[in-house]
N, C-alpha and C positions, 0 to 999 in steps of 0.2 A: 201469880207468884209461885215458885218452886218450892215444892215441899221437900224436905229436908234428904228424903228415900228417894225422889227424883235425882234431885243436885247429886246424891251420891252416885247413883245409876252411871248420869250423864258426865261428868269430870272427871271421869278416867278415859270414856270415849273423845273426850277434846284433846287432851292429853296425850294419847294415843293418835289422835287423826293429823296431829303434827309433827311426828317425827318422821326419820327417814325409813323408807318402808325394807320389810326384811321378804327376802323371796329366795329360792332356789338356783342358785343360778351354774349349777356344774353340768347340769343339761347344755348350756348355751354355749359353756366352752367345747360340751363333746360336739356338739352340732359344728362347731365354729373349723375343730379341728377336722373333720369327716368331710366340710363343702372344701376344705384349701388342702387336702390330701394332696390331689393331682398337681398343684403347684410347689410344695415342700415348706408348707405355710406354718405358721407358729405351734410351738406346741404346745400341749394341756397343761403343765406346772406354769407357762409364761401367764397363758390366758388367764387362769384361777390368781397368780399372782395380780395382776390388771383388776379385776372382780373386786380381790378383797380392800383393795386400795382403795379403789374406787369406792368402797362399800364405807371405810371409813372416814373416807371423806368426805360423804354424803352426811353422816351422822355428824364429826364434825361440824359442816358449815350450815347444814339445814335449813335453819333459822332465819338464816344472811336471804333465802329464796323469797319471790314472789308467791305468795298462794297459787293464785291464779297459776302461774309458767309451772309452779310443783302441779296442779290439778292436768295440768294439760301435759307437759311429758308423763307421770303416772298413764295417762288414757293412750298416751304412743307406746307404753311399753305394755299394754294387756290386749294390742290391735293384732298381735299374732306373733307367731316366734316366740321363743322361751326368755326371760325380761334377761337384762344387761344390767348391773349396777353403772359400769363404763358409758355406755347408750342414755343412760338416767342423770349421770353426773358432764355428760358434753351438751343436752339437749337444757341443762339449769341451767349453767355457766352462760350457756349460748342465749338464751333469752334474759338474764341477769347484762351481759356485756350489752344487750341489744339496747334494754331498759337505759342502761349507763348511758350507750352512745346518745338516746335519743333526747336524754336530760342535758347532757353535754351540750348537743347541737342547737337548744331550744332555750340557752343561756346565753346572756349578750357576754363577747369576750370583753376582758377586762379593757385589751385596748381599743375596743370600738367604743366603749365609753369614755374612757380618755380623752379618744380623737375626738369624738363629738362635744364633750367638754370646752376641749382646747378651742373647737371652729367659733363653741359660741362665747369663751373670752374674745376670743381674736379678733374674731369679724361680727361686731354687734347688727343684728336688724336693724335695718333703717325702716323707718314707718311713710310713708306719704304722708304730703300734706294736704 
């Protein structure tokens, strides 16, 4: 059992390990803008606008995430490169829709129950005799 000086320790840390994480990210815009130089690529106010959106959107919906899919993009954004709030909030979403799709797909539609209903009013089994 937890003593009282533990629990307090540890319940700011759970607290803490569940929100949307805070990081630096005006590095990632200068980076972003410096590789798309040569092409007339977006620039620095757009980028950091994108970030902060991004950023509170994250805090927003947070909660709505899978542990697991937040554990797993977190480990894609500290694999190299300066972190993206934008890269963090497509890489949720993206594995949240995938979760969706595959609850969807592994639920009978309403009207194949239906239909199956309907066949066994309609045409009862006949049994041998």
């Amino acid at each position: 059992m937890l003593t009282a000086v533990q629990l307090a320790f540890i319940a700011p840390l759970i607290l803490v390990a569940d929100r949307a994480p805070q990081f630096e990210y005006q590095a990632t815009c200068r980076g972003a803008i410096e590789a798309t130089k040569a092409t007339g690529g977006r620039n620095e106010n757009a980028c950091l606008q994108d970030e902060r959106a991004a950023q509170a959107t994250l805090r927003q919906e947070w909660q709505q995430f899978n542990s697991d899919q937040k554990k797993h993009c977190l480990r894609l954004q500290s694999a190299g490169g300066s972190p993206s709030y934008v890269e963090l909030l497509t890489c949720v979403e993206l594995g949240k829709a995938v979760k969706d799709l595959k609850a969807k797909r592994s639920a009978p539609e309403v009207s194949e129950l239906s239909t199956e209903k309907t066949r066994q009013t309609l045409v009862p089994e006949v049994t041998p005799r």
